[in-house]
N, C-alpha and C positions, 0 to 999 in steps of 0.2 A: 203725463198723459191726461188727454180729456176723452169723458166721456158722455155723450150727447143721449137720451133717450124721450121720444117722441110718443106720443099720444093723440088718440082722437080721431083717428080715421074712423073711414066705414062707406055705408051704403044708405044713399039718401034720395029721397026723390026730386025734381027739377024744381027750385023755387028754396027748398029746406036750407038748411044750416049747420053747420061745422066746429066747433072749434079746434083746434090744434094745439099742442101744447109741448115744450121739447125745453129739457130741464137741462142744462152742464153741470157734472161734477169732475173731484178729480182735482187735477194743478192748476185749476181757474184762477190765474194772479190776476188778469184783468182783463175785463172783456171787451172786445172793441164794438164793430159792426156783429150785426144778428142778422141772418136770412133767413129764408124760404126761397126752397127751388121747387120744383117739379118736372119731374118727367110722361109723356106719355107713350104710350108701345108706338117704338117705329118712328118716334121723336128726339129731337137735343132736348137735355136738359136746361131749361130756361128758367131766370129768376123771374121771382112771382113780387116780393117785397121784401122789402129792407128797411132794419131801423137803426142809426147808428148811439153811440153810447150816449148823445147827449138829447135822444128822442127826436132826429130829423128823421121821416120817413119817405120812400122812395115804393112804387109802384108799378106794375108794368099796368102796359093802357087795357091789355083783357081783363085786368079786374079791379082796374079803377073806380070808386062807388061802391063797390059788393067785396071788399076783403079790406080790414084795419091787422095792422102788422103793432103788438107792444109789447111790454117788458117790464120783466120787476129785475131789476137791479140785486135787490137781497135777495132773492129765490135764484138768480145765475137763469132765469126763463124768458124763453120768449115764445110768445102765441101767435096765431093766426086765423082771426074771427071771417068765417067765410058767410055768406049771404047768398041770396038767392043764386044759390048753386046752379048750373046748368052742366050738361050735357058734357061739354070742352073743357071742363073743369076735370073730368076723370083724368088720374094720373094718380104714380106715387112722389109724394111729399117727405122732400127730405130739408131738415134746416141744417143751417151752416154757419160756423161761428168764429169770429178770427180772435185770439186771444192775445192779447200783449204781454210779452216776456218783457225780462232786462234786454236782452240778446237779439230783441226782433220780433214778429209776429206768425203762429201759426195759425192753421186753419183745421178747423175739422169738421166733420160729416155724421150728422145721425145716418140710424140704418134703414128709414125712410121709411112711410106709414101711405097704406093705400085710401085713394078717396075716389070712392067710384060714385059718380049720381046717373041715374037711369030708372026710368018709371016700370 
């Protein structure tokens, strides 16, 4: 088993700054892709960014510009620098990680960290 724990939420005002931080331990043989999802009340949960193991990263167009998605490889971590925060950014943040076995690849889920921005 993997175990995912996430860091760095809170309560920010429109404009502020973020970081996020979300560590694997545990049967980490190898890790493939890294996300970021988010959900918000009364929403699907939608990805936010993605980095894959060799450092390509992938973004949705709401926070294109204001959120960098990276990773340390020796720490098993991946982050998520958010930027001039707005309003539509409130949700909880959950990352998600697919790890490579012998046998194939799983996936698993931190237990998601709130980010609410609101003046």
């Amino acid at each position: 088993q993997v175990q995912l724990v996430e860091s760095g939420g809170g309560l920010v005002q429109p404009g502020e700054s973020l970081r996020l931080s979300c560590a694997a331990s545990g049967r980490v043989f190898r890790i493939n892709a890294m996300n970021w999802y988010r959900q918000a009340p009364g929403k699907q949960r939608e990805l936010v960014a993605a980095i894959t193991s060799g450092g390509i990263t992938n973004y949705a167009d709401s926070v294109k510009g204001r959120f960098t998605i990276s990773r340390d490889n020796a720490k098993n971590t991946v982050y998520l620098q958010m930027n001039s925060l707005k309003p539509e950014d409130t949700a909880v943040y959950y990352c998600n990680v697919g790890v490579l076995y012998p046998v194939g690849i799983s996936n698993y889920w931190g237990q998601g960290t709130q980010v609410t921005v609101s003046s």
